[in-house]
DRENLOLUM-335936 format. One record per residue (C-alpha): chain; x, y, z; residue in one letter. Coordinates in nm, 2 decimals. Layout:
("A"; (X; Y; Z); "A")
...
END
This chain:
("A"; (20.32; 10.37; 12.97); "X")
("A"; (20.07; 10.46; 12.69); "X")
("A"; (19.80; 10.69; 12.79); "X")
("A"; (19.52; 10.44; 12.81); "X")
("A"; (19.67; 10.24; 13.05); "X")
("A"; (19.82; 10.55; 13.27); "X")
("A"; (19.41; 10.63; 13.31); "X")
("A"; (19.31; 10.30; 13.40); "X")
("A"; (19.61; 10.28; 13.69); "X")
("A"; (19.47; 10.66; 13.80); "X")
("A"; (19.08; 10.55; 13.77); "X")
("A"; (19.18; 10.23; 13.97); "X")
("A"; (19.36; 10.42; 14.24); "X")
("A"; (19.08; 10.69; 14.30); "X")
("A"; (18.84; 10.37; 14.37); "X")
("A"; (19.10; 10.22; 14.59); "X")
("A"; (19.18; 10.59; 14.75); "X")
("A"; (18.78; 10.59; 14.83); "X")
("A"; (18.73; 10.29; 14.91); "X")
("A"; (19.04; 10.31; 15.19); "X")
("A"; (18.87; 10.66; 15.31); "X")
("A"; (18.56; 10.49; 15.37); "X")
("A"; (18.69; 10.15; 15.56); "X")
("A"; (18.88; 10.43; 15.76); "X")
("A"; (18.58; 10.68; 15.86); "X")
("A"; (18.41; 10.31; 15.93); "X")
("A"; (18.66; 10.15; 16.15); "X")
("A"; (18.72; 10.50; 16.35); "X")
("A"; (18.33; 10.50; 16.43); "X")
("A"; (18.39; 10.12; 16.56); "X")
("A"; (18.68; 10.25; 16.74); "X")
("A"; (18.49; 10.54; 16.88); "X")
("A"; (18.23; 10.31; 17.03); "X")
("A"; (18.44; 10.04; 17.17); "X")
("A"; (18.65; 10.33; 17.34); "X")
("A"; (18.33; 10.49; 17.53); "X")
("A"; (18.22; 10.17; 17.64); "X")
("A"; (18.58; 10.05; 17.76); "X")
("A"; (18.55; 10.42; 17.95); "X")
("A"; (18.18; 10.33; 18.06); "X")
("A"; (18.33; 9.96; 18.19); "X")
("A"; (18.64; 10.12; 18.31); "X")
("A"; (18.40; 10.35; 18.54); "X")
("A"; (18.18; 10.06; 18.66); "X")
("A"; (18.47; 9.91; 18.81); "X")
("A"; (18.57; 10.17; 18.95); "X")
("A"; (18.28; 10.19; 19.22); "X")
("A"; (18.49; 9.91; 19.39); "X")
("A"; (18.82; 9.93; 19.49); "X")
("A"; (18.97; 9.62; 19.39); "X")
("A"; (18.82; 9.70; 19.07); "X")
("A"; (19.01; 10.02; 19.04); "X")
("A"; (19.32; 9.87; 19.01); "X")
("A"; (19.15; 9.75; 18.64); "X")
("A"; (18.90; 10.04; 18.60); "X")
("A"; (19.17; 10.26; 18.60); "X")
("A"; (19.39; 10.11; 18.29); "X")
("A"; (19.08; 10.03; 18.13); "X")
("A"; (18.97; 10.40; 18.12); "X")
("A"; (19.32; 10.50; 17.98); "X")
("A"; (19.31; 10.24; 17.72); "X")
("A"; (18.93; 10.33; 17.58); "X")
("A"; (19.07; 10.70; 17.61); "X")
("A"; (19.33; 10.63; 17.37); "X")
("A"; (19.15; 10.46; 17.13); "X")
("A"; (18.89; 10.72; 17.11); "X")
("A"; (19.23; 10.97; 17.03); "X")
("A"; (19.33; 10.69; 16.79); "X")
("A"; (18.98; 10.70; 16.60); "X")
("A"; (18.99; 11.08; 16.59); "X")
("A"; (19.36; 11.07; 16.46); "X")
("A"; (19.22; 10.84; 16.18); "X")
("A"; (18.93; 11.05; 16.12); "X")
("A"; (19.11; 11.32; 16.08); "X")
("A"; (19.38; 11.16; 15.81); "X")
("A"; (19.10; 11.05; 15.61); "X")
("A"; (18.99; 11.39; 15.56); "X")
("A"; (19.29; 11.57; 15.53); "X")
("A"; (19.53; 11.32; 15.39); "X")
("A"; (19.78; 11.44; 15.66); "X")
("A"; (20.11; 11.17; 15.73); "X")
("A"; (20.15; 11.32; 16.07); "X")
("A"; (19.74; 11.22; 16.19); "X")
("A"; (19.83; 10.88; 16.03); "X")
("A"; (20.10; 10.83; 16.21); "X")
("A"; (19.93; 11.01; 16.60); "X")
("A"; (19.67; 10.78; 16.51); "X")
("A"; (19.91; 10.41; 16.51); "X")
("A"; (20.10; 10.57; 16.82); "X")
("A"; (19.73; 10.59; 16.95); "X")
("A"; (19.65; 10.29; 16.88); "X")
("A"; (19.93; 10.10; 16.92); "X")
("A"; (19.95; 10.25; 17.34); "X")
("A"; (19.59; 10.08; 17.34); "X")
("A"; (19.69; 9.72; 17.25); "X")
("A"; (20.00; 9.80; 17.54); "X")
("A"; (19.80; 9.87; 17.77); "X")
("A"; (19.54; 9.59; 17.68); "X")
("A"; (19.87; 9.32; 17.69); "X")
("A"; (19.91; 9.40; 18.00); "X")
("A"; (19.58; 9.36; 18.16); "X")
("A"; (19.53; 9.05; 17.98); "X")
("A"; (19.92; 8.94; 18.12); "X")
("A"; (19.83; 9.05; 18.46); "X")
("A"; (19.48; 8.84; 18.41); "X")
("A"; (19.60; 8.53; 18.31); "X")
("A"; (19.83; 8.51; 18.60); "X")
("A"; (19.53; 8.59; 18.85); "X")
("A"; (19.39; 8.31; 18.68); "X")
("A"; (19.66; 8.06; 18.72); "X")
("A"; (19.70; 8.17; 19.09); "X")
("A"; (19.36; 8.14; 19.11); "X")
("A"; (19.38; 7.78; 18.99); "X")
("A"; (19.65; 7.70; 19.20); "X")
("A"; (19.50; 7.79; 19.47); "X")
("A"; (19.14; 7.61; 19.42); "X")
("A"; (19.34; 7.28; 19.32); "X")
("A"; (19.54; 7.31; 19.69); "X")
("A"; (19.22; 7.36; 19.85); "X")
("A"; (19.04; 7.09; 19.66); "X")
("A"; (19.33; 6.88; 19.72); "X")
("A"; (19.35; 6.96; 20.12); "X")
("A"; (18.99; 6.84; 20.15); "X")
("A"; (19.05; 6.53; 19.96); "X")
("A"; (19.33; 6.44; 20.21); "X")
("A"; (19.09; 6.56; 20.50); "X")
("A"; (18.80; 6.32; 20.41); "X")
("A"; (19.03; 6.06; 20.33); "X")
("A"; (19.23; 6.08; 20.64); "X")
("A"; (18.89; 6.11; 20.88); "X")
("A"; (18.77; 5.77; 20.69); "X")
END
């Protein structure tokens, strides 16, 4: 590789070094937010105690994805493999634990459906059978 061309590869990965920094100190702020108010909503639903049963995973889920933004934060700064890699495992325990809410509410949902469509169909057979 001739010299000119071994600068231009280093001056192009310093911009895309920075530039990956910056995305990275961004999204970790994002993350930041969005796991305080997952904690926030996580507390409201607390207060009842059906809504624990939610609150609860919700709280651990915003929790670690506040540790995942810190993890990032922390690699873009020091550069450190290890924070990178605390940070996925943060991360990735997040979208786990946000599967399974959203498995667990789908089937509420289709239960819920299930049900409405037995009552609706019992009070059709009602009217019809009174007529």
């Amino acid at each position: 590789m001739s010299d000119v061309t071994q600068q231009n590869y280093q001056t192009q990965n310093l911009a895309v070094e920075a530039a990956f920094s910056a995305l990275i100190v961004k999204m970790s702020k994002d993350m930041s937010f969005l796991g305080i108010v997952a904690i926030v909503g996580g507390a409201l639903a607390c207060l009842s105690i059906i809504g624990a049963a939610f609150g609860i995973p919700v709280i651990f889920a915003g929790m670690r994805l506040r540790e995942s933004a810190d993890a990032f934060k922390n690699y873009s700064y020091n550069n450190d493999p290890m924070m990178l890699h605390q940070a996925i495992e943060k991360q990735s325990r997040y979208f786990f634990i946000y599967k399974v809410l959203v498995i667990i509410y789908l089937a509420l949902v289709g239960i819920y459906l299930i049900v409405l469509l037995i009552i609706i169909l019992a009070a059709g057979t009602a009217i019809v059978n009174n007529y």
